[in-house]
N, C-alpha and C positions, 0 to 999 in steps of 0.2 A: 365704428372705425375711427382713430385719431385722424383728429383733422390735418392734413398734410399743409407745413409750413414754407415757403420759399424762404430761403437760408438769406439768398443777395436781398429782396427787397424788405426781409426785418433787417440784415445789417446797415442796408441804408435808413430804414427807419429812425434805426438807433443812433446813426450820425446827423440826421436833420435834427434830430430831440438836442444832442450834444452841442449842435449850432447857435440853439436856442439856450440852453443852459448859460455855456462859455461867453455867446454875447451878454448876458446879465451880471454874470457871476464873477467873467474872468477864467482864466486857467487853474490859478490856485485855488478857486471858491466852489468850481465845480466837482461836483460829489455825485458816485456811480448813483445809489438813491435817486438823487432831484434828476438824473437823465431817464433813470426808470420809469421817474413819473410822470416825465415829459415825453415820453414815450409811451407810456401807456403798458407797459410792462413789469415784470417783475425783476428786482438787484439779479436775479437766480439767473434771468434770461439775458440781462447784458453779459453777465461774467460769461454765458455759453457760447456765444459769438466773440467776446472779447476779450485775452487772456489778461487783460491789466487795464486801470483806469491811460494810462499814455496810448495803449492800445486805441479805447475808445478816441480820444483827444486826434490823435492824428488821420481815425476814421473820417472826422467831423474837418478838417482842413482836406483832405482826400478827398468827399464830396465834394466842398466850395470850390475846390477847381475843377471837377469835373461837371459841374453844373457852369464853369466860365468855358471849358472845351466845348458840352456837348451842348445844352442848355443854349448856352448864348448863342451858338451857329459859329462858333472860330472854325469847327472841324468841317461845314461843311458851307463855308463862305461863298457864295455865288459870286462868279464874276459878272453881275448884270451890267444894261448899258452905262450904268451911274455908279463903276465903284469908287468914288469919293465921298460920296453920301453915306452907300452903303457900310463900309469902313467906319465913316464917321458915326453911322447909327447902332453898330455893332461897340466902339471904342465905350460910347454913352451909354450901352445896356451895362458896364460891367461896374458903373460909376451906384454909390452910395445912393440913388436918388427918391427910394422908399424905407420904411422898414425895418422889410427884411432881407435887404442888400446893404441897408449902413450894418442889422445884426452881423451880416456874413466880412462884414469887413474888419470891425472888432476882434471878432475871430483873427480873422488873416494877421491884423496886425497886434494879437495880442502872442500870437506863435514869430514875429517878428521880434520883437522883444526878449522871447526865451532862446530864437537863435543866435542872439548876439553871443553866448557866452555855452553853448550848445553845438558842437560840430556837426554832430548828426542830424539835427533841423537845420542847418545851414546847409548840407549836402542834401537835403531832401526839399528846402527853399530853392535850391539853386536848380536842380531837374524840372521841379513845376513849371520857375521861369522858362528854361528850354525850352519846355513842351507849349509852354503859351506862344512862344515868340516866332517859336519855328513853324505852327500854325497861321499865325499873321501872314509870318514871310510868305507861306504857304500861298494862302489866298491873295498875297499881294504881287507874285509872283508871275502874274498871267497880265499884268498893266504892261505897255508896250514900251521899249525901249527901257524895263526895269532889271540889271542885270540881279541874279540870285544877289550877291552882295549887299546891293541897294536894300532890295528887300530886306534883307535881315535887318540893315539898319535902321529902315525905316520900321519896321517892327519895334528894334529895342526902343527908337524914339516913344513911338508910342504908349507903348507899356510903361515907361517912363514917368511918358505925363499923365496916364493913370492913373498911374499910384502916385504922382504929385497931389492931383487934386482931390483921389480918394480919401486921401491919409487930411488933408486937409480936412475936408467936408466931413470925414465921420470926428475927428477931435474938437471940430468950431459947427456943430450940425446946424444951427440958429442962424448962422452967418454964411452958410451954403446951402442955399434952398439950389431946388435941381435947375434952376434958370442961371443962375450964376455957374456952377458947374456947367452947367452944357455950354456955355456962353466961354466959361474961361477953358475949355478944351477944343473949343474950334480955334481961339486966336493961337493956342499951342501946335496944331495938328492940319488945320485944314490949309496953311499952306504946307507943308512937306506933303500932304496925297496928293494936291496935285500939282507939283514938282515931278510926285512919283508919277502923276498920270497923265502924259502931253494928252493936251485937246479938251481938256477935261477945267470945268470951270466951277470954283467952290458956291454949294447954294448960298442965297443970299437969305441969312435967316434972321428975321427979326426977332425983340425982345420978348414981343408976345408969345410968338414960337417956339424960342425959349423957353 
């Protein structure tokens, strides 16, 4: 009997493989081939799931956010007794500070780059954002005294300085070990949460902890 294949977890296969390719290679460098074999499969098997190399390419940005949705806990953010922390520890998982999260951010900002002059990756950059921020607001949403509005903004804030110090940290990697990151995303963020959050007092975290 043929071995019975699951469709969704080879095509995510072949977008973690693509992840890994694009962070090395680039956009332009990567070639169906070298994803094959980063995958572990054959040219025959990506082109089956994938009808075009852009195909593949937007698979592998399509994970990275949904490994930031699901992955990171955006979707299913607890409001526990500390959401200032927690926030703040959720903002730091999505930061460059291994890897294969500086790989996953190359990606991110190497499909940055092709949207500049690309409408249709700029309408498909602009939905991901949505769906990030209005997840934030989401879980930001249950702080007291935080009208939806707030939320939202205080989401874009965020997201913001994310990708300030992401975009940093993966082009200067030498000069942004994750202590510096983590260190320069609190003095951005940790007061606006607890602005967002009366009663609520930001940990005090040293450098070591950092």
């Amino acid at each position: 009997m043929p071995k019975q294949v699951d469709a969704d977890l080879q095509r995510r296969a072949i977008a973690e493989a693509a992840i890994r390719v694009i962070g090395d290679a680039g956009l332009d460098g990567t070639r169906l081939r070298d994803v094959a074999r980063a995958a572990q499969v054959t040219t025959g098997a990506v082109t089956h799931y994938f009808d075009s190399k852009d195909a593949v390419l937007l698979a592998a940005l399509e994970e990275i956010v949904r490994r930031i949705l699901d992955d990171k806990g955006i979707e299913a953010l607890p409001l526990t007794a500390r959401p200032v922390e927690a926030m703040f520890e959720l903002a730091c998982s999505i930061l460059p500070l291994d890897a294969d999260s500086r790989r996953e951010w190359r990606v991110w900002l190497a499909f940055w780059g092709r949207a500049i002059a690309d409408e249709r990756l700029r309408t498909i950059h602009r939905d991901y954002y949505a769906r990030i921020v209005g997840q934030l607001a989401e879980g930001l949403s249950g702080a007291p005294d935080l009208s939806p509005e707030d939320a939202n903004r205080l989401a874009d804030a965020i997201v913001a300085a994310v990708d300030g110090v992401g975009t940093r940290a993966t082009l200067e990697p030498e000069l942004w070990p994750p202590a510096r990151q983590r260190e320069t995303l609190s003095t951005l963020i940790l007061p606006l949460l607890v602005r967002g959050s009366p009663g609520q007092q930001p940990a005090r975290t040293s450098r070591k902890e950092l």
